[in-house]
N, C-alpha and C positions, 0 to 999 in steps of 0.2 A: 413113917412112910416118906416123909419129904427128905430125909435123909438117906432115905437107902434111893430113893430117885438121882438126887445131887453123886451120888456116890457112883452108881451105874453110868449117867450123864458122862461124867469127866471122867472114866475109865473109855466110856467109849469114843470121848471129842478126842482123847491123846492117840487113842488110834488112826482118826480121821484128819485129823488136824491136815496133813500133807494134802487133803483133796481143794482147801480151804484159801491156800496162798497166795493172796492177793483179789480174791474172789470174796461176792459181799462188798466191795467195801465206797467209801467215798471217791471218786464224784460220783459212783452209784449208788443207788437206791433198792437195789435187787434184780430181780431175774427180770430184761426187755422193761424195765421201769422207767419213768423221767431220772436225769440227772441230776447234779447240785445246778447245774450250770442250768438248766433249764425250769427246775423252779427257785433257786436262789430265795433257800430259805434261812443260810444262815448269815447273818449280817457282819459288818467287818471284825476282820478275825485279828488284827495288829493287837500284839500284847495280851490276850487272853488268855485266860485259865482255863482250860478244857480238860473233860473229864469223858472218858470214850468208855461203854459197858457193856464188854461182851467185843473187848479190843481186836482180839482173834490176831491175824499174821503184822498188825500194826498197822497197817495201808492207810488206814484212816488217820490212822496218826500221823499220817508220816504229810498225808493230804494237809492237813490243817498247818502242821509245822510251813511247809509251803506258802498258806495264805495269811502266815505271819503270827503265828500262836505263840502266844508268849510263855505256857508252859504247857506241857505235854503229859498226862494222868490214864492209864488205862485200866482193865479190871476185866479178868478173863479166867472161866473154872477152868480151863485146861493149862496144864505144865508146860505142854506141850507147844502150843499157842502163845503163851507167853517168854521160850523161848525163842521162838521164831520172831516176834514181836523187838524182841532187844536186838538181833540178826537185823533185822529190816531198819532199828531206830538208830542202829549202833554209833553211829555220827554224833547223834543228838541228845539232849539230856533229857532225862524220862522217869516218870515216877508207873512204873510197872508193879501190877498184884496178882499173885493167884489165888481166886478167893470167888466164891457164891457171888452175884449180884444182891440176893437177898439179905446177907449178913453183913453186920455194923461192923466193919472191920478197923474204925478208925480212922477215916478219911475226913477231909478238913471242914469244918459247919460254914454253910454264909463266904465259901472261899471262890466257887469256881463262877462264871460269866456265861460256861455252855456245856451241858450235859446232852450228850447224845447216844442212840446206837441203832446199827444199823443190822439189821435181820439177827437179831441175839435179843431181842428183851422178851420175845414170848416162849423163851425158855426158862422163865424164871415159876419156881414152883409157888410164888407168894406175890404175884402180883401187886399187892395192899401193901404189903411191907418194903417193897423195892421202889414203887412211886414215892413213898414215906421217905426213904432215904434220899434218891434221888432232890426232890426237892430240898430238905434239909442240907443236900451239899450246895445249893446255888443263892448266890448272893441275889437280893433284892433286887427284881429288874432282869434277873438271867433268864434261861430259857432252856429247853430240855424239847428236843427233834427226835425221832424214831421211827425206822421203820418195821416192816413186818409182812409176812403172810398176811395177806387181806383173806379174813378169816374164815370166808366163804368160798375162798379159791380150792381149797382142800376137798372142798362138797363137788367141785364142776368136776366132771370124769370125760375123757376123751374117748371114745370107741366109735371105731367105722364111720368116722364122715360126722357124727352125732356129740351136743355137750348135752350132758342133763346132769339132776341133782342125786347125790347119795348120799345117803344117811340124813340125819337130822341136823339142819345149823343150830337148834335151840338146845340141843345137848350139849352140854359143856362138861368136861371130862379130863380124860387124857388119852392121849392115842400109842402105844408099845408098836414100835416096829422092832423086830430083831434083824434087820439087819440095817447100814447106813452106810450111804456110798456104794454101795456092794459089799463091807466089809461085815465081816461077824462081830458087830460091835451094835450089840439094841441101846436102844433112846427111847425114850419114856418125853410125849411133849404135850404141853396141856393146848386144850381146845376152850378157847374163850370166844363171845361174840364181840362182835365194835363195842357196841353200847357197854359193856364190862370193861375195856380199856378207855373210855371214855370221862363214864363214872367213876372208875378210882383216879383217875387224873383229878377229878372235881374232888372226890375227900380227899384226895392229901393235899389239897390246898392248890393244885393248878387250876388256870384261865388257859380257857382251848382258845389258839391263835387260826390254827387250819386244819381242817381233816381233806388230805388227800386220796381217792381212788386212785390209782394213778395209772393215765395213759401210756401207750404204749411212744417209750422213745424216739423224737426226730431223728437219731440215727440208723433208724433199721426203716424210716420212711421208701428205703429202694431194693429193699427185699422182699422179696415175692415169697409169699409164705407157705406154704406146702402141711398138708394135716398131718396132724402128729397123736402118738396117743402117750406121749412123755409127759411127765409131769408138767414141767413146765414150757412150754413151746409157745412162740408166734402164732401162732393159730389162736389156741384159749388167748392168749394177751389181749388180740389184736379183738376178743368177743367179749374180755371177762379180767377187771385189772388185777394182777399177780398180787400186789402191794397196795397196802395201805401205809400211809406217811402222817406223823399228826407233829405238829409244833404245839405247843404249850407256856407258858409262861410265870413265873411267879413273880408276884403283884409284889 
């Protein structure tokens, strides 16, 4: 099952990929979310080993090189993505994968300073086993940032003037859309609560540093927001945080 998901997943991100470019990525946090720059949570970045999961058009990579990364790691299931990724790094020297988040693909143990991702880790079909690796690549003292779908944002539904709850938060599953973007391309994405990415951070050996809801961005402070019934709109934000952000650390 988990392989024909992986398998549908990245047939449909190579289709997608082009809606993707540059979007997601660092100094953001996700859709109307706080920035880097507004919660400053990663610490100086001079000469550091980063490790970015779920790299997607490389932005994020490209952010970090910027604030002085000393080496550059990404890890993305689409081809596709990771060529656009080389496109966007091409200047700069870069250890690029195509490859599951979930799978031991052979990345370096006890090597990197900061593992992150930014709206890509709650696609992973093994949450347990990805936290598991994740930590095992960060040296003693590093740390591992993420964000995500605040997991209850999927439940708030917009209609006529009105938010309420649909379906169950305590279902945890997976959800099939057949279609993404608009494109004929289905995704299969699991439905976890906080508390589940909370607790597998604790077994696989992380220290929770911060869990972020996260407010709606000082830079949309002077837009007047108008209701929406879009998935994600200023409206819901500005009643219901889009993203969830957590820092973690191992000890």
């Amino acid at each position: 099952m988990t392989f024909d998901i992986l398998k549908q997943n990245k047939k449909s991100w190579d289709i997608v990929a082009n809606h993707f470019n540059g979007k997601d990525a660092l100094p953001s946090y996700g859709p109307f979310t706080q920035t880097e720059e507004e919660l400053r949570l990663f610490e100086e970045m001079t000469n550091k080993k980063v490790l970015d999961i779920g790299c997607g058009s490389g932005h994020s990579l490209l952010y970090m090189a910027e604030k002085g990364a000393g080496e550059l790691w990404g890890v993305d299931l689409s081809e596709t993505q990771i060529k656009t990724a080389k496109n966007t790094l091409r200047d700069l020297e870069t250890h690029l994968f195509c490859a599951p988040m979930e799978e031991d693909i052979g990345l370096p143990n006890l090597y990197f300073d900061v593992v992150y991702s930014i709206y890509a880790i709650g696609w992973t079909t093994d949450l347990s086993s990805t936290f598991k690796l994740i930590h095992s690549y960060l040296k003693p003292g590093g740390y591992f940032v993420f964000s995500w779908d605040h997991p209850l944002y999927g439940h708030m539904i917009s209609q006529n003037g009105q938010i309420y709850l649909d379906g169950s938060y305590q279902d945890e599953g997976t959800t099939t859309y057949l279609k993404f973007k608009g494109e004929e391309a289905p995704v299969v994405i699991p439905k976890r609560k906080i508390s589940t990415y909370i607790n597998e951070l604790i077994n696989a050996g992380f220290t929770i540093d911060s869990v972020i809801e996260s407010d709606v961005s000082e830079s949309f402070d002077s837009v007047e927001e108008e209701f929406s019934d879009r998935y994600y709109s200023l409206y819901k934000a500005r009643r219901f945080p889009t993203t969830m952000i957590i820092k973690a650390q191992k000890m």
